[in-house]
C-alpha positions as CSV (number, residue, x, y, z in Angstrom):
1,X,22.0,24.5,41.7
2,X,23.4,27.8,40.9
3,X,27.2,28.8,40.5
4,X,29.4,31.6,42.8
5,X,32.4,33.3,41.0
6,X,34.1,36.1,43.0
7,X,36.3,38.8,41.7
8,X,38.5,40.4,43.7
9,X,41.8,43.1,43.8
10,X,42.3,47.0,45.3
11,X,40.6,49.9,43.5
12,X,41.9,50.5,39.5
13,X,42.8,46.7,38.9
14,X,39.5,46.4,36.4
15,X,37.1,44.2,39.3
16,X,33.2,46.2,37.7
17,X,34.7,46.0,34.1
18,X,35.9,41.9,34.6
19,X,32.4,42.0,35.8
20,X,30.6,43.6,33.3
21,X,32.0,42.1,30.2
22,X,31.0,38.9,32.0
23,X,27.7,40.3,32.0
24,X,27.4,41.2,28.8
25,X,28.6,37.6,27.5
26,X,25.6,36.2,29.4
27,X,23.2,39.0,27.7
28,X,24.7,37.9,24.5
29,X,24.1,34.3,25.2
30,X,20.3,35.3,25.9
31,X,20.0,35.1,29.9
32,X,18.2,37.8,31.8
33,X,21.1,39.6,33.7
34,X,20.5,42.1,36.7
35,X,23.0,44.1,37.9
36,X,23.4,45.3,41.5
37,X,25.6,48.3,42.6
38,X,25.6,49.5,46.6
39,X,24.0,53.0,47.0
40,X,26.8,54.2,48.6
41,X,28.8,54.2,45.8
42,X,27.9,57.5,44.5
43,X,30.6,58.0,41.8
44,X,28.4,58.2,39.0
45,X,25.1,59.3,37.9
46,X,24.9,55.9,36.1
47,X,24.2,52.5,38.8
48,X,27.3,50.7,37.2
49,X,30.8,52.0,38.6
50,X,32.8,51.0,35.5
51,X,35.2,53.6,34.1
52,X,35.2,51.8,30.4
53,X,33.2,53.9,28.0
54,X,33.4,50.9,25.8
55,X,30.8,49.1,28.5
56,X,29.1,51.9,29.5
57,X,28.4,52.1,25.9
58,X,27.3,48.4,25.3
59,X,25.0,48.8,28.5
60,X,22.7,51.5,27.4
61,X,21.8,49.5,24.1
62,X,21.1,46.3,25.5
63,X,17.1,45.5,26.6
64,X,18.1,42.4,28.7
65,X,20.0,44.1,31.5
66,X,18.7,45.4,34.6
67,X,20.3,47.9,36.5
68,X,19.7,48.9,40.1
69,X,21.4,50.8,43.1
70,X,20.0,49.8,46.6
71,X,21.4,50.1,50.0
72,X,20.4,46.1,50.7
73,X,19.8,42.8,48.8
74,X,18.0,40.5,50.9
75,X,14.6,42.4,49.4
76,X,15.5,42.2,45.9
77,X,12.8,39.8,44.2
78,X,16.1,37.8,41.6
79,X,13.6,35.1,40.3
80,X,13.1,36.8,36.6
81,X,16.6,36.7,36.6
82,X,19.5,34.3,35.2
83,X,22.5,36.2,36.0
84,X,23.0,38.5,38.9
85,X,26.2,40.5,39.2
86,X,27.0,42.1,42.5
87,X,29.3,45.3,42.2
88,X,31.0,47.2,45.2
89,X,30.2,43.7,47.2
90,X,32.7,45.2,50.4
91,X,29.4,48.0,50.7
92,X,27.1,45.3,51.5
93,X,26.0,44.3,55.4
94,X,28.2,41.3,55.9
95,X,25.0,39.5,56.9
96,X,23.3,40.8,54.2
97,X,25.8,39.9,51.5
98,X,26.5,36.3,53.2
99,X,23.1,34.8,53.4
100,X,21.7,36.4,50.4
101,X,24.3,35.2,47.7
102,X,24.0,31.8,49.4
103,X,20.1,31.9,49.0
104,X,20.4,33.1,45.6
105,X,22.8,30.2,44.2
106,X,21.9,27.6,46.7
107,X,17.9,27.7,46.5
108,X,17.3,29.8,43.3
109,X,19.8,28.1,41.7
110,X,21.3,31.5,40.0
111,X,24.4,32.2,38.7
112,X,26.3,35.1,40.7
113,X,29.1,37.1,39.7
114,X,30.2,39.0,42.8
115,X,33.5,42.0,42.3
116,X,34.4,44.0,45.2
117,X,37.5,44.9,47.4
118,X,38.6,42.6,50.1
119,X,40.9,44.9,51.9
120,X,40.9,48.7,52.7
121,X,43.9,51.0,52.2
122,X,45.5,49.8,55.4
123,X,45.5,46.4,53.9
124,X,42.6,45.2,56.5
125,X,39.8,42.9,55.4
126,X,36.5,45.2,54.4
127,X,33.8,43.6,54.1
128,X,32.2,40.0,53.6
129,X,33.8,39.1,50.0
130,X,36.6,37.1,51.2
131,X,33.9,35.1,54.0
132,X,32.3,33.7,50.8
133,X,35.2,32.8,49.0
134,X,34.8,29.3,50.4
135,X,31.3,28.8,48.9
136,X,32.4,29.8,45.2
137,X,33.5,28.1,41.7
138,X,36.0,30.4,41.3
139,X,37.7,33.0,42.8
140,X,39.6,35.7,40.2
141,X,42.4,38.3,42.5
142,X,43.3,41.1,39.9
143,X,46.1,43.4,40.3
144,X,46.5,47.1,39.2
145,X,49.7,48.6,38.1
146,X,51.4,50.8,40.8
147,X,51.3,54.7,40.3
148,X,54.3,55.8,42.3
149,X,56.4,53.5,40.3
150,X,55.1,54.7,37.0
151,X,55.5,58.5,38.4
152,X,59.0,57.9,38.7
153,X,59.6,56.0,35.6
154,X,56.6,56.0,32.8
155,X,57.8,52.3,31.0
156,X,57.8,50.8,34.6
157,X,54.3,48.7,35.1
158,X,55.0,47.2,38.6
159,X,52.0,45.0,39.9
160,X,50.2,46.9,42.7
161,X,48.2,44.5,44.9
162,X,47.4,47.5,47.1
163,X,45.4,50.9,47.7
164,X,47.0,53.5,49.3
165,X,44.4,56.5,50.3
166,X,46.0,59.7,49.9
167,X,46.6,62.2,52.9
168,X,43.2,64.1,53.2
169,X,42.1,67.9,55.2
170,X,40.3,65.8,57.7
171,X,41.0,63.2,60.6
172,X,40.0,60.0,58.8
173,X,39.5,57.2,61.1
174,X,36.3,55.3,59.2
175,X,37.5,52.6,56.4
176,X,34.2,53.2,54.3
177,X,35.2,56.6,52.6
178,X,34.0,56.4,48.4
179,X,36.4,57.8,46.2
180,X,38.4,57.6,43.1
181,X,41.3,58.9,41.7
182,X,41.5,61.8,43.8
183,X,41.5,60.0,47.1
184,X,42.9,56.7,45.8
185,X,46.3,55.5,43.5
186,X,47.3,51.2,43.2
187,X,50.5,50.9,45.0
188,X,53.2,47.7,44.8
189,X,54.0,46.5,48.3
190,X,57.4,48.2,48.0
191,X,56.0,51.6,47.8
192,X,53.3,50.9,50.4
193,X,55.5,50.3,53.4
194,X,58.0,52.6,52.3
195,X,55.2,55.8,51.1
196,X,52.3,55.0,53.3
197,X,51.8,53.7,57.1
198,X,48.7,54.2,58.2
199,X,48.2,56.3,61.4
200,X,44.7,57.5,62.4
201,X,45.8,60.8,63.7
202,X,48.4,61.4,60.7
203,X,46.2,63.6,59.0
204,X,47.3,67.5,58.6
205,X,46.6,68.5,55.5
206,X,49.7,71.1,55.6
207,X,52.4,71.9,57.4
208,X,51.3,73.9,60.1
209,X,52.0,76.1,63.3
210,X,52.6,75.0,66.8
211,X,51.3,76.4,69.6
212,X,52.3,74.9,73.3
213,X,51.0,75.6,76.8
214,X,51.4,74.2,80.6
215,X,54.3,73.4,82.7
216,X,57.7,74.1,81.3
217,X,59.7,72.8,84.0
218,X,62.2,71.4,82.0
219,X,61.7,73.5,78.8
220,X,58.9,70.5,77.2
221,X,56.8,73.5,75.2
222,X,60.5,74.6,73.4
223,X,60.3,78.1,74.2
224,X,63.6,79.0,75.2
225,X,62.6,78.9,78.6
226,X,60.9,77.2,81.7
227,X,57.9,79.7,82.4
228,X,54.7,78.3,82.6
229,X,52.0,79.4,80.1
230,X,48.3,79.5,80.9
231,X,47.2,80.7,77.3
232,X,48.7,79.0,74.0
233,X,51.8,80.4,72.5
234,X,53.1,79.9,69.4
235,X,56.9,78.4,68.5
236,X,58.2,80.6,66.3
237,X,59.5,79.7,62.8
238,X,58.5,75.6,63.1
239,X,56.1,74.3,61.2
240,X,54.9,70.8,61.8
241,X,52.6,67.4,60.7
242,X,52.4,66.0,63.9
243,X,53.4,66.1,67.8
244,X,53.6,64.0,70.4
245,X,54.4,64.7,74.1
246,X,55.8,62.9,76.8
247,X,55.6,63.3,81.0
248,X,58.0,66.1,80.6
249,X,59.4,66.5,76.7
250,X,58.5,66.1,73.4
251,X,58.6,65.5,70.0
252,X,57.6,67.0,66.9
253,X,58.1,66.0,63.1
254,X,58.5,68.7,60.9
255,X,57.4,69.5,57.3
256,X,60.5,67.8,56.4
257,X,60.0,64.8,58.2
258,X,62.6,65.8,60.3
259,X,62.0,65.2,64.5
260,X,62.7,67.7,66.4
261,X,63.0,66.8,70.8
262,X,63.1,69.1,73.9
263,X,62.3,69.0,77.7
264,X,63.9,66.5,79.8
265,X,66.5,64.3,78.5
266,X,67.5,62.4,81.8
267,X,67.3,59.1,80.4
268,X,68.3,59.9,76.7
269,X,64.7,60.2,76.1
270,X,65.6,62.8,73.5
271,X,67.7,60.6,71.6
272,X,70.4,63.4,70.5
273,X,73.4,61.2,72.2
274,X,76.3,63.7,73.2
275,X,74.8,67.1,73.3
276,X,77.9,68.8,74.0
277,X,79.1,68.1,70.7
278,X,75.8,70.1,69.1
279,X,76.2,73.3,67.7
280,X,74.2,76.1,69.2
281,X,71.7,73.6,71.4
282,X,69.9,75.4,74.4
283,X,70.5,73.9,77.9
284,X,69.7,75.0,80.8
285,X,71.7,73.5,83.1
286,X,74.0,69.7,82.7
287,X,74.6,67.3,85.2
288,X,76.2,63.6,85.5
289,X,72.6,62.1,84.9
290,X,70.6,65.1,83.9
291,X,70.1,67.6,81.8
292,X,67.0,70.1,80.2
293,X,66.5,71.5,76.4
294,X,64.7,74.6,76.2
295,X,64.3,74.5,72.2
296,X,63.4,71.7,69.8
297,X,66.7,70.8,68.2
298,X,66.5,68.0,65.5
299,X,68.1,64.9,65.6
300,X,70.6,64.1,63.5
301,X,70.3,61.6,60.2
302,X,67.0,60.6,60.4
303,X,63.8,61.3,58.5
304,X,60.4,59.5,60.3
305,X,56.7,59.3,60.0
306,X,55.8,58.5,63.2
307,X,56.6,59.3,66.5
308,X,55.6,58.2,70.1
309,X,56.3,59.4,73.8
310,X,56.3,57.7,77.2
311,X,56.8,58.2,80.7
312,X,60.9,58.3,79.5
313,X,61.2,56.4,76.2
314,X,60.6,57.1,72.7
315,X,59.6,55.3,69.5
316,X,60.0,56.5,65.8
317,X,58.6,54.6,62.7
318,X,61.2,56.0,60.3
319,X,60.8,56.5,56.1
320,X,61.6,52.7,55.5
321,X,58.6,51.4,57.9
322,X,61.4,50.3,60.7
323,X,61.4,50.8,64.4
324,X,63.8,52.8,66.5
325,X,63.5,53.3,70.0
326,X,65.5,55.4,72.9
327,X,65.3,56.6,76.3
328,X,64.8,54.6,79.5
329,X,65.1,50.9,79.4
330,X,65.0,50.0,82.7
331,X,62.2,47.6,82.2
332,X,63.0,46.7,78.8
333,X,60.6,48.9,77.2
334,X,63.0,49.5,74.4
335,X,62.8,45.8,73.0
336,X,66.2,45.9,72.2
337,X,66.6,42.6,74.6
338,X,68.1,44.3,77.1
339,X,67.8,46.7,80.1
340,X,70.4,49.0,79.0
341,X,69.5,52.9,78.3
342,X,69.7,53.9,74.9
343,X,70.5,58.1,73.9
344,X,70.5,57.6,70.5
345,X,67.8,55.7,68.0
346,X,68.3,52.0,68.0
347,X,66.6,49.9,65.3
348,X,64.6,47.4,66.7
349,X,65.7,44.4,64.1
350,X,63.4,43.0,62.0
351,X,60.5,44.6,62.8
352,X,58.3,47.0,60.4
353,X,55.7,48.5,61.5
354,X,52.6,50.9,61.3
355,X,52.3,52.2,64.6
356,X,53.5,52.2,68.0
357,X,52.4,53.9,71.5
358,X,54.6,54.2,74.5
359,X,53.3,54.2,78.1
360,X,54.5,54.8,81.4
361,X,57.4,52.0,81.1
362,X,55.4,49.6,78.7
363,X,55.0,49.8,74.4
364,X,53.1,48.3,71.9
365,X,53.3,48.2,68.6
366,X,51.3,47.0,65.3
367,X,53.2,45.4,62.9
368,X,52.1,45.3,58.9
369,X,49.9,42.7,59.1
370,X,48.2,44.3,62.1
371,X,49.4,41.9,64.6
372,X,49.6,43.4,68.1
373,X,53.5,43.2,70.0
374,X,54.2,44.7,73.3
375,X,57.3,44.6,75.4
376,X,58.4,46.7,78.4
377,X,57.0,46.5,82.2
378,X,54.2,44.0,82.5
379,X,53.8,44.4,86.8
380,X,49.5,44.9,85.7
381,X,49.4,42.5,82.8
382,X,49.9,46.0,80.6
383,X,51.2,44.1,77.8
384,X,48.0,41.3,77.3
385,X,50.4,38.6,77.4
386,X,48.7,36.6,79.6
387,X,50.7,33.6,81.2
388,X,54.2,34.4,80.3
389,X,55.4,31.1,81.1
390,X,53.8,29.7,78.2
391,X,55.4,31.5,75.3
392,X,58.0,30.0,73.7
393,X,61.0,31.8,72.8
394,X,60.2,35.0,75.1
395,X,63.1,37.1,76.8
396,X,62.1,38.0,80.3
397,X,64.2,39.8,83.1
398,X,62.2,39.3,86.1
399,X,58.4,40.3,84.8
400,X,59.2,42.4,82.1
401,X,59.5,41.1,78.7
402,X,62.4,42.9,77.0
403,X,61.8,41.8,73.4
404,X,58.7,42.4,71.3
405,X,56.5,39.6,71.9
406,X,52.9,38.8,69.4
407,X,49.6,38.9,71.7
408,X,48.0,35.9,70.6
409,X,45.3,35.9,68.1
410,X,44.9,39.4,67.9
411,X,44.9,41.5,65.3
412,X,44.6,45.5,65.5
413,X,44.3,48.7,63.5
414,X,45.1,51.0,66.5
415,X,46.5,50.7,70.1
416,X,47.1,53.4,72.5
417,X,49.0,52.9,76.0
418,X,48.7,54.5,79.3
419,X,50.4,54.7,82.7
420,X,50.1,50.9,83.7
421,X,46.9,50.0,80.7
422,X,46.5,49.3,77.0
423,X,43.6,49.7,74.9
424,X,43.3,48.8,71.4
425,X,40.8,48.9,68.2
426,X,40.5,45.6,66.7
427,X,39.9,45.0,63.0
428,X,35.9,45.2,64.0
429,X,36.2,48.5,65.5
430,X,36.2,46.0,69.1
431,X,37.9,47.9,71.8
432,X,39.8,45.9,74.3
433,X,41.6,46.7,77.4
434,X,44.4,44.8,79.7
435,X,46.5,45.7,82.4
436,X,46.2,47.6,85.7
437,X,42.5,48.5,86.3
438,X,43.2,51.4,89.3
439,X,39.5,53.2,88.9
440,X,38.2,51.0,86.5
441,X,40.3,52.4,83.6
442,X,39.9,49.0,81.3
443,X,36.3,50.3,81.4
444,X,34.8,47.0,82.6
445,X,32.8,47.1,85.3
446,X,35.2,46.8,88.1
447,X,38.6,47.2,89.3
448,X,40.2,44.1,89.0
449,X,43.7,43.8,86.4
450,X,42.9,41.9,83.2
451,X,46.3,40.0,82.1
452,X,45.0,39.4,78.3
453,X,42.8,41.7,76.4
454,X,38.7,41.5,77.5
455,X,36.2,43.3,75.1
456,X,34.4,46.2,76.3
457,X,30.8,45.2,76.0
458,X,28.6,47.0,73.6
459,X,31.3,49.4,72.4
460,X,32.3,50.1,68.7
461,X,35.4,53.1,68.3
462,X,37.0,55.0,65.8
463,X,39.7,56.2,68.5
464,X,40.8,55.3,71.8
465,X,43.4,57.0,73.8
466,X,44.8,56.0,77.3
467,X,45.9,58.8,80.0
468,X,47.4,58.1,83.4
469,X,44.5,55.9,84.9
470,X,41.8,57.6,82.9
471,X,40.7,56.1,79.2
472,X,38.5,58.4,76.6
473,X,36.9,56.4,73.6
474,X,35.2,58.2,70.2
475,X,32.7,56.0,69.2
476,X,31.1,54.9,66.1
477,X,29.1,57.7,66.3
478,X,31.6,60.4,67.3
479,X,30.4,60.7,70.9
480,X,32.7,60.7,73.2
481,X,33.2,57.9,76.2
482,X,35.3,58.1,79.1
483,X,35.9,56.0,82.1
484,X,38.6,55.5,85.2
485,X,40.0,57.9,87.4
486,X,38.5,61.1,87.7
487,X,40.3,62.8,90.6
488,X,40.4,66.2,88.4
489,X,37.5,65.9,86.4
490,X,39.5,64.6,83.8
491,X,36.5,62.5,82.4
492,X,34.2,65.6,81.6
493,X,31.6,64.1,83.3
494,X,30.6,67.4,85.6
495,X,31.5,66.1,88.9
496,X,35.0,64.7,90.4
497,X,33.4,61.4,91.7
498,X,36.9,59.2,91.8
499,X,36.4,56.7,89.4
500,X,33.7,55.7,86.7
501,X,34.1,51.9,85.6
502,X,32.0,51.7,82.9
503,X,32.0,53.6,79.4
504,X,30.0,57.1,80.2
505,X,29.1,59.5,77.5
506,X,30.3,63.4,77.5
507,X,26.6,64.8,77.5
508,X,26.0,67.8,75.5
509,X,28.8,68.4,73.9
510,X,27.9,71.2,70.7
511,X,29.9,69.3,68.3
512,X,31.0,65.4,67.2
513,X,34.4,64.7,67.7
514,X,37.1,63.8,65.7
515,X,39.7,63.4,68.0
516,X,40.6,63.0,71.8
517,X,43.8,62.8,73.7
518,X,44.8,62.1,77.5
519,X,47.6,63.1,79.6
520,X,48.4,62.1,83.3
521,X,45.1,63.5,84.5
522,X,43.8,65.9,81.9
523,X,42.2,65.3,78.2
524,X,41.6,67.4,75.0
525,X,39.0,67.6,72.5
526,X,39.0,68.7,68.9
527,X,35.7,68.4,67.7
528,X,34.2,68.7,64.1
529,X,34.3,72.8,64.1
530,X,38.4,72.1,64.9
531,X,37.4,73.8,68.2
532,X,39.9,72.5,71.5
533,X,38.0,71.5,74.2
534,X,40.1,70.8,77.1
535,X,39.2,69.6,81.1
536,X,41.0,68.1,84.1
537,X,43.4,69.4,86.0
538,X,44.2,72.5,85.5
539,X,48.0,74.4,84.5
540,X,48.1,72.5,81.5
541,X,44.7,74.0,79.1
542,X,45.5,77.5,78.0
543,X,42.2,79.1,79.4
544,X,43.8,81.6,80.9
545,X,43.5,79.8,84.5
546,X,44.7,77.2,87.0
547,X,41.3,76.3,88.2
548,X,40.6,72.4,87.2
549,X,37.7,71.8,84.7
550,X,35.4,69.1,85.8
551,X,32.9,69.7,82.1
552,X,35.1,70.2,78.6
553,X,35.7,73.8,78.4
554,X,36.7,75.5,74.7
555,X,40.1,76.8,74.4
556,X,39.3,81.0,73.3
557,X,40.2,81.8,69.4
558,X,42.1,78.5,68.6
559,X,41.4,75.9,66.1
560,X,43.5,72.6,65.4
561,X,44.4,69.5,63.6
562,X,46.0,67.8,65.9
563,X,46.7,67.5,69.7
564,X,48.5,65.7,72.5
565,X,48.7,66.0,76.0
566,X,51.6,65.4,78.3
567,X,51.9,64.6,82.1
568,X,51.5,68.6,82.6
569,X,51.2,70.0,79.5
570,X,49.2,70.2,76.1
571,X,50.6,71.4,72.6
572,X,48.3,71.2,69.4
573,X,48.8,71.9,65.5
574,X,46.3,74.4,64.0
């Protein structure tokens, strides 16, 4: 009978060198040693990934050792072998890894030495390490020292449990990326949440121009007035990292981390409080209960890295990981336990998080251990609660549960809501769907509501995003699935046929995608070429047109990073 010992800890904490001077103790001893390395790890020229010249050294003069790179091990041939170590072990087919280090110590009686990551940079399992930690003899977690800390302070050595991936040029949604020290630093938990949260489409590389187009009834594209505009236009002198629109404003985070709101601020959804005490705001007109800002003014004391829009509400994960939230509450959708507008942020307490999505009077948000909470309106089970009666502990005013409330046994590395839906990505790139079905938006098979979250069948994402009653889905593969209503076209498909209830793939579309996003009844495309495709209805795309778009038609001379789509109107960052 053979023997299992596992070495484990995020990237720079010394997993292939533990491993290799292991090895080398067994060479010296006399066994036979072969060592593995996944193909994909293409770091080196050599098959070992160990950045100690000291082993690298060792390795070359020893005649005992062998040393192979391969995309699989259930064909390697181990029995001239004592020792086999297994490097890069989170690379391996979790099948692949499971039943052959099992075979190899249980039936060919060898001893293994597997070293790999068990987590990825948003602190999610990767791969099948951790699922054999249960069959091994010993089980070694390492820790790097954290870089940030040392930046700021050269004689600090803070342990750093964690790998934070550093902000690329491109939309990054797949886990599996190689790197080293130029994609990749060790970070201590401190600096994790308060440096890094994780949000898929987080990823300008600079700060960048804005360019807005649509209706502009109540100023939402911030350009000093309420014209419509059927080709993009630029705001001038802003430069932004990411956007996010609601029915009839939005928000933007500038290349200070600094929001900046317009459009509608009937409910507060703006979050500037009293605007007649700001200096030089544009308003169009007041009233008692409603008012309209023509220019993105900032608000005041706050510096965030995320932001989401709803029907009338607003989210913000600030510097410090914490959640704020203002706007309508009339359905609790703040989760401030209450029904009670709010016009300025308003910490949700004790509640970090990564991300959070606002829909038409619902939100969800995933917390740093990628649990999934909702709150808000839950008339179409939109928050996945299931029976409501059976939680303990939960606040609810008539249906609506007005305090952020866990759905059970689900965990999630991106959510997205829409009118009277949710969808999410779970930690196996699953997507799941709850709430009102109108058209088959849960993408099902049918119509009827689902109260907790169902799996869509044969579906594996990278990005899911929820419009009005319509749902679009980038697959594993970067093609592009849509389903629900499709009153407008607003699925792509070619046709206006009212409602598709199963996933259905855009066909010939030129490039892959890399991102999608929906409004009330229209949806954008940026695909691989940072080309804007954009179809639905129509007085919303900047082609120049109101005429809807039932197939996805590219926006002339524009490229982008980044785009979001509001009840009526679109607004990207190039």
């Amino acid at each position: 009978m053979g023997t299992l010992d596992i070495i484990s800890g995020p990237m720079f904490s010394g997993k292939s060198t533990m491993l290799l001077q292991k090895l080398i103790i067994e060479t010296e001893i006399g066994f036979k040693i072969l060592y593995i390395n996944h193909s994909k790890d293409t770091r080196s020229t050599e098959p070992y990934s160990t950045h100690n010249p000291l082993y690298k050294e060792k390795l070359c003069k020893m005649n005992n050792i062998s040393l192979i790179s391969v995309p699989y091990l259930g064909d390697i041939d181990v029995s001239r072998y004592d020792v086999i170590g297994i490097d890069e072990a989170q690379f391996f087919d979790c099948c692949d890894l499971t039943e052959s280090v099992t075979k190899m110590v249980e039936k060919e009686g060898k001893h293994v030495i597997a070293a790999g990551l068990t987590g990825d940079f948003r602190r999610v399992k990767f791969g099948a390490l951790l699922d054999l930690e249960p069959l091994s003899d010993t089980f070694t977690k390492l820790s790097s020292f954290c870089q940030i800390c040392a930046n700021n302070n050269p004689k600090r050595r803070t342990p750093a449990p964690f790998t934070h991936r550093k902000i690329g040029d491109e939309l990054e949604f797949n886990s599996v990326d190689v790197g080293g020290c130029e994609k990749y630093i060790p970070v201590c938990r401190k600096c994790y949440i308060k440096e890094y949260i994780y949000i898929p489409n987080l990823k300008v590389k600079d700060y960048n121009n804005v360019w807005v187009y649509g209706r502009n009834d109540f100023g939402q594209l911030g350009l000093r007035g309420t014209t419509r505009r059927v080709t993009p236009e630029q705001i001038p002198n802003l430069k932004a990292k990411f956007v996010a629109c609601g029915s009839s404003y939005t928000a933007i985070i500038d290349q200070d981390d600094n929001i900046l709101v317009c459009g509608s601020n009937e409910f507060g959804q703006l979050g500037l409080g009293d605007t007649t005490q700001i200096p030089n705001i544009k308003v169009v007109y007041r009233e008692i209960f409603f008012e309209v800002l023509i220019t993105p003014t900032q608000i005041p004391n706050i510096k965030v890295k995320f932001v989401a829009c709803g029907n009338a509400h607003t989210a913000i994960i600030d510097q410090e990981g914490n959640t704020l939230m203002f706007g309508n509450n009339d359905y609790g959708q703040l989760g401030l336990g209450d029904t009670k507008d709010r016009r300025t942020p308003t910490q949700i307490p004790n509640l970090k998080a990564n991300l959070a999505n606002c829909g038409g009077n619902h939100t969800a948000i995933i917390d740093l251990e990628n649990n999934v909470l909702t709150f808000g309106g839950n008339g179409y089970g939109q928050l996945g609660l299931g029976d409501t009666t059976q939680i303990p502990n939960i606040k609810v005013v008539y249906r609506e549960i007005i305090t952020p409330t866990h759905i059970p046994n689900t965990k999630a590395k991106l959510v997205s809501c829409g009118g009277a839906h949710t969808a999410i990505i779970d930690l196996e790139n699953n997507v799941l769907t709850f709430g009102g079905n109108y058209c088959g938006s849960l993408g099902l098979g049918d119509t009827k509501d689902r109260l907790t979250p169902e799996k869509i069948p044969e579906v594996k994402a990278k990005f899911v995003n929820c419009g009005g009653v319509h749902t679009a889905i980038i697959d594993q593969n970067d093609n592009v699935l849509t389903f629900g209503g499709n009153q407008f076209g607003q699925l792509g498909l070619g046709d206006s046929k009212a409602q598709y209830t199963t996933p259905t793939q855009i066909p010939n579309l030129k490039a892959r995608a890399k991102l999608i996003a929906c409004g009330q009844s229209h949806t954008a495309i940026i695909d691989q070429d940072d080309n804007v495709l954009i179809f639905g209805n129509n007085g919303q795309f900047g082609v120049g047109d109101k005429k809807n778009k039932f197939t996805p038609k590219r926006i002339p001379n524009q490229k982008a990073k980044l785009v979001s789509c509001g009840f009526n109107h679109t607004i990207i960052i190039n």
